[in-house]
C-alpha positions in Angstrom: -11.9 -5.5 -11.9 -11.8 -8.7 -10.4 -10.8 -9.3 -6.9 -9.2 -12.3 -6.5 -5.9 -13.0 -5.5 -2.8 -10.9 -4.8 -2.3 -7.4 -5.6 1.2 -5.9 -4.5 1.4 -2.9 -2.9 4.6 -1.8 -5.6 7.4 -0.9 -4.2 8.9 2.9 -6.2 12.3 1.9 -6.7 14.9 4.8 -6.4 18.8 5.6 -6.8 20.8 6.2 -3.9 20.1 9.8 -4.7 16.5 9.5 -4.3 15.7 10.4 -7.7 13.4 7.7 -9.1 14.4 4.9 -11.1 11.4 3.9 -12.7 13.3 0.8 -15.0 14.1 -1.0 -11.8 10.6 -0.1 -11.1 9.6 -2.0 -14.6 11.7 -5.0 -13.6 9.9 -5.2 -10.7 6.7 -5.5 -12.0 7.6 -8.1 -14.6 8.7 -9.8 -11.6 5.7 -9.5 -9.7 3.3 -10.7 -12.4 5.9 -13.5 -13.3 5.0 -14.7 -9.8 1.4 -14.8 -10.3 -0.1 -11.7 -9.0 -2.9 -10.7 -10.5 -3.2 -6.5 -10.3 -0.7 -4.2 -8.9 -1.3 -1.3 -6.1 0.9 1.8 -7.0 2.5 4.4 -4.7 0.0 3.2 -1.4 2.4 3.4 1.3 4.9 0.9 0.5 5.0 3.0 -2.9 5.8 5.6 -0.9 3.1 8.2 -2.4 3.4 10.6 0.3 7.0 11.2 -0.7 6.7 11.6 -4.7 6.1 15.2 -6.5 2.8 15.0 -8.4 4.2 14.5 -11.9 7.0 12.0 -10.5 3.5 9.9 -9.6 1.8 10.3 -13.0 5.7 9.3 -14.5 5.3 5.9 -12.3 1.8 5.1 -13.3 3.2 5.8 -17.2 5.8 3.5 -16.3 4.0 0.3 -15.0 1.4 0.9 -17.4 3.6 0.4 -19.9 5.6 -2.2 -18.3 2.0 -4.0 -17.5 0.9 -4.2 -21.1 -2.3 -5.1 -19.6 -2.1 -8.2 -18.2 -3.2 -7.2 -14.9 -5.0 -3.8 -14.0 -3.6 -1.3 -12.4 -4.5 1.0 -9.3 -3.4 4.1 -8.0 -2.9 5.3 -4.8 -5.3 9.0 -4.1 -3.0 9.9 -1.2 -3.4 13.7 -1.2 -3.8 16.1 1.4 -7.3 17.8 0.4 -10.4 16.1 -1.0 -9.6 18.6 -3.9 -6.7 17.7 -4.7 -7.6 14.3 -4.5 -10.3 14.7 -6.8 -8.0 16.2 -9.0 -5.7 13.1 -8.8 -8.2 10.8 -10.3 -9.5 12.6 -12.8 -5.4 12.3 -13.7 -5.6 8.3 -13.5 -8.5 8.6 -15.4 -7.0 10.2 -18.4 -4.0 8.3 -18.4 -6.5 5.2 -18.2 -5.5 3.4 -15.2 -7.8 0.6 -14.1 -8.6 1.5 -10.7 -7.8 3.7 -7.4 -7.1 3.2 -3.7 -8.3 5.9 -2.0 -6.4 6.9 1.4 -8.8 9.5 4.0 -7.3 12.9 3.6 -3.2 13.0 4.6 -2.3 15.2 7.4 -6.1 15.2 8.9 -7.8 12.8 10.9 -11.2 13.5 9.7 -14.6 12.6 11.8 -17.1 10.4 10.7 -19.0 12.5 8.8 -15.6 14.2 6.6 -14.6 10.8 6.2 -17.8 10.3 4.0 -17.6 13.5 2.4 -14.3 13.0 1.5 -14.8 9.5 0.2 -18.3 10.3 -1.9 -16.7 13.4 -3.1 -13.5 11.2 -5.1 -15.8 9.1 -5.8 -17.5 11.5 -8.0 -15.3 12.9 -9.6 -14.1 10.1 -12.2 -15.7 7.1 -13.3 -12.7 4.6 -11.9 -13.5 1.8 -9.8 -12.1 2.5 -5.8 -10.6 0.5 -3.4 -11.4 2.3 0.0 -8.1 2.3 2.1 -9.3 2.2 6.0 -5.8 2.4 8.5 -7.2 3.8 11.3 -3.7 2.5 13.0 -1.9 4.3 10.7 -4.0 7.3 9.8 -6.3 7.9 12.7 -9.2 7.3 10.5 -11.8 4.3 10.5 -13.8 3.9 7.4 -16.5 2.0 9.5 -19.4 -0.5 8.6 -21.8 2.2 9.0 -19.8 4.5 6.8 -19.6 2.0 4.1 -23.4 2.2 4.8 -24.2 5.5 3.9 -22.0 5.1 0.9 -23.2 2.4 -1.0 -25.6 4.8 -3.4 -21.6 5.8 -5.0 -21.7 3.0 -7.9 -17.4 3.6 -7.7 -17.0 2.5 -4.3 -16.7 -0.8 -4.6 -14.1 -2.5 -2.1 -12.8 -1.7 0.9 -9.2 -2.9 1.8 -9.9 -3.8 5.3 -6.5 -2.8 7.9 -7.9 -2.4 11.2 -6.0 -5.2 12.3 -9.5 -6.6 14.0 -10.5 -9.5 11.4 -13.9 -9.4 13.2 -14.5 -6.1 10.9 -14.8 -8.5 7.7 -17.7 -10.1 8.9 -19.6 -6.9 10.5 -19.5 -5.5 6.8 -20.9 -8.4 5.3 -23.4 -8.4 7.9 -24.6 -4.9 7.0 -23.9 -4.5 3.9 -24.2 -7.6 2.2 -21.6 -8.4 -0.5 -22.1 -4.6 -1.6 -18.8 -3.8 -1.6 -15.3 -6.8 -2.3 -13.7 -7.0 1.4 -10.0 -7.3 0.9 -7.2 -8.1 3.3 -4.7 -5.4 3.9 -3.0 -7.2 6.9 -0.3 -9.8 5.7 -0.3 -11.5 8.7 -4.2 -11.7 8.7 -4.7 -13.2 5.2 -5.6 -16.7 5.8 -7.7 -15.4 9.1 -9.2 -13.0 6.2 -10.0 -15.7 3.8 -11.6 -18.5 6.1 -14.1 -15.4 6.4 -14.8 -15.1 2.4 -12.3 -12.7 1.4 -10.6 -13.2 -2.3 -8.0 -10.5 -2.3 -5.0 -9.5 -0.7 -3.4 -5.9 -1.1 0.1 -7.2 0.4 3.5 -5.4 1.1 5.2 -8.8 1.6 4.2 -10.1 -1.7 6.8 -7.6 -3.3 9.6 -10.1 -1.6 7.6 -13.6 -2.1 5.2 -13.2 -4.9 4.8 -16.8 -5.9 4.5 -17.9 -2.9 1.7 -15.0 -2.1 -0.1 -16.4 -4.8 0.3 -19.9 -3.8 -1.2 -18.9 -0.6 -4.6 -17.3 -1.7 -5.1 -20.2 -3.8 -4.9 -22.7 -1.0 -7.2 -21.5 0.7 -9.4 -20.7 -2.2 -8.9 -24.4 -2.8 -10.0 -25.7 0.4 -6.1 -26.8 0.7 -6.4 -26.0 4.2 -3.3 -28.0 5.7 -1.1 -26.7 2.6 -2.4 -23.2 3.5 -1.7 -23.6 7.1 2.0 -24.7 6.5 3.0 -22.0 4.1 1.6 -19.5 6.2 3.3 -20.5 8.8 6.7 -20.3 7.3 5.6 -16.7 6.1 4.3 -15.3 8.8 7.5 -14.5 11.0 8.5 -11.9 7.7 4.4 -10.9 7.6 4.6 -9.5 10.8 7.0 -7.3 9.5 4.7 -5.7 7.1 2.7 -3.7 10.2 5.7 -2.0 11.6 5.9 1.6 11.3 9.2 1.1 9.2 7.5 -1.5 6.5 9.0 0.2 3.5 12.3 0.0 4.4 11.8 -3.8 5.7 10.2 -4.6 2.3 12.8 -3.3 0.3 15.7 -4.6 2.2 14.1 -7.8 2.6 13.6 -7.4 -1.3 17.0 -6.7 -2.1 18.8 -9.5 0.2 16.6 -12.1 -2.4 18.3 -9.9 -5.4 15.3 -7.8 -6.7 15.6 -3.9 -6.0 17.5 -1.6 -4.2 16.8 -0.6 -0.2 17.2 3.1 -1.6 14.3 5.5 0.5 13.8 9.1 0.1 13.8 11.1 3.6 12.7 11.3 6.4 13.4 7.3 5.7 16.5 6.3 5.9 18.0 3.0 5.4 18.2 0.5 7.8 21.2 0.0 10.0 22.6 -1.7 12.7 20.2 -4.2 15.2 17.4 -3.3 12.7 18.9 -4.4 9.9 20.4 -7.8 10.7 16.8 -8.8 12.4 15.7 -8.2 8.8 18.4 -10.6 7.5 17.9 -13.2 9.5 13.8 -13.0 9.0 14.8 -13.4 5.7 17.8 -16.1 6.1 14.9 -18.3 8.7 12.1 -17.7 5.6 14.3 -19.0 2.9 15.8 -22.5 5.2 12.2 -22.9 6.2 11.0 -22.6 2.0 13.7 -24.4 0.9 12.9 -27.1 3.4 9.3 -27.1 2.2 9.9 -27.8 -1.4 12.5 -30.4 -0.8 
């Protein structure tokens, strides 16, 4: 696994019904890697994990495996409610020979410091997959912390940490403790470029499901030096960025997704689509991104 550049946080398209549609799900990924991304993050949030039956998730990972062809690995979210079960999850990823996981704390628990390790070294174990470490503690109440990442470091697996605190200071504390032991990537769309002035190389992003190519441009900018090209691009992204941290992201990213033509808004409940004031600040988000990239490349 190589972390550099962008790796989308899929989008699991579905019917109006709710009942998946994993060949709009295949299209989008041929999109996506069409664009330049180089790995994909299935059913993480955006993928809405939380709201798939277990076999529906292995079905998905069959799917963009297959659509993949492997031209860019492939991780899974472990978004399960017990460390059991989620051990039980990637020793599934690991048969179907996925490349990698990203492994939420345990859903419907905020775990303490100490369950928070258990429950990471005990995943960990129990397949030989390479993990990405998913710390939200805005979303899930639980902080995968420096010192955490400290005590872990003797599980060869663990090797990144997608960094979400929304505090970009956090990139540097890790290095500072730990070295480059484990690849620090952004999780924060709106924090990328902050994130890679710091050192990072990756980018798990919900936006990049709606701007791929211009994702990618982004990373490599600034992995370029490009520093006044990064700065003006980001710029012009950021305003639809910020709408990646919201509580209702997935339903931003796929509206926002279909307005440019790719996917369907289509949620399964409690989401619902967006309506009403909610909706048309995503349309004009998007309508102000597109005039401002269109001015850009003319």
């Amino acid at each position: 696994m190589q972390w550099i550049g962008v790796f989308p946080a899929v989008t699991t398209q579905m019917k109006r019904d709710g009942a998946l549609d994993l060949e709009a799900t295949q299209r989008g990924i041929e999109r996506l890697i069409d664009g330049g991304v180089r790995g994909l993050v299935m059913m993480g949030m955006v993928g809405e994990s939380s709201a798939l039956r277990p076999e529906e998730k292995l079905d998905v990972l069959r799917a963009a495996k297959e659509s993949a062809r492997g031209r860019v690995p492939i991780l899974s979210g472990v978004a399960e409610f017990t460390t059991a079960q989620g051990a039980e999850y990637a020793k599934k990823c690991e048969q179907l020979r996925i490349d990698g996981l990203m492994l939420f704390p345990a859903i419907g628990y905020k775990c303490d410091a100490g369950e928070t390790e258990a429950h990471c070294r005990a995943v960990a174990q129990a397949s030989g997959l390479p993990i990405l470490i998913y710390n939200n503690p805005v979303g899930y109440g639980v902080d995968v912390t420096p010192e955490i990442l400290q005590r872990l470091t003797d599980c060869s697996t663990l090797v990144a940490i997608k960094e979400e605190s929304y505090d970009v200071r956090r990139v540097t504390d890790i290095y500072n403790l730990v070295g480059h032991r484990y690849e620090v990537v952004c999780g924060v769309d709106d924090l990328v470029l902050e994130s890679a002035i710091l050192g990072v190389t990756s980018w798990v992003s919900g936006m990049a499901n709606v701007y791929p190519k211009e994702s990618a441009q982004l990373l490599e900018f600034a992995a370029a030096g490009k520093w006044d090209e990064a700065r003006t691009l980001y710029r012009i992204l950021t305003p639809i960025f910020h709408l990646d941290t919201k509580p209702k992201l997935v339903q931003y990213i796929k509206l926002a997704a279909q307005l440019k033509g790719y996917g369907s808004e289509w949620v399964r409940a409690p989401r619902l689509p967006l309506s009403g004031a909610e909706r048309e600040m995503v349309e004009r988000v998007v309508a102000r991104t597109e005039i401002a990239l269109a001015g850009r490349a003319a």
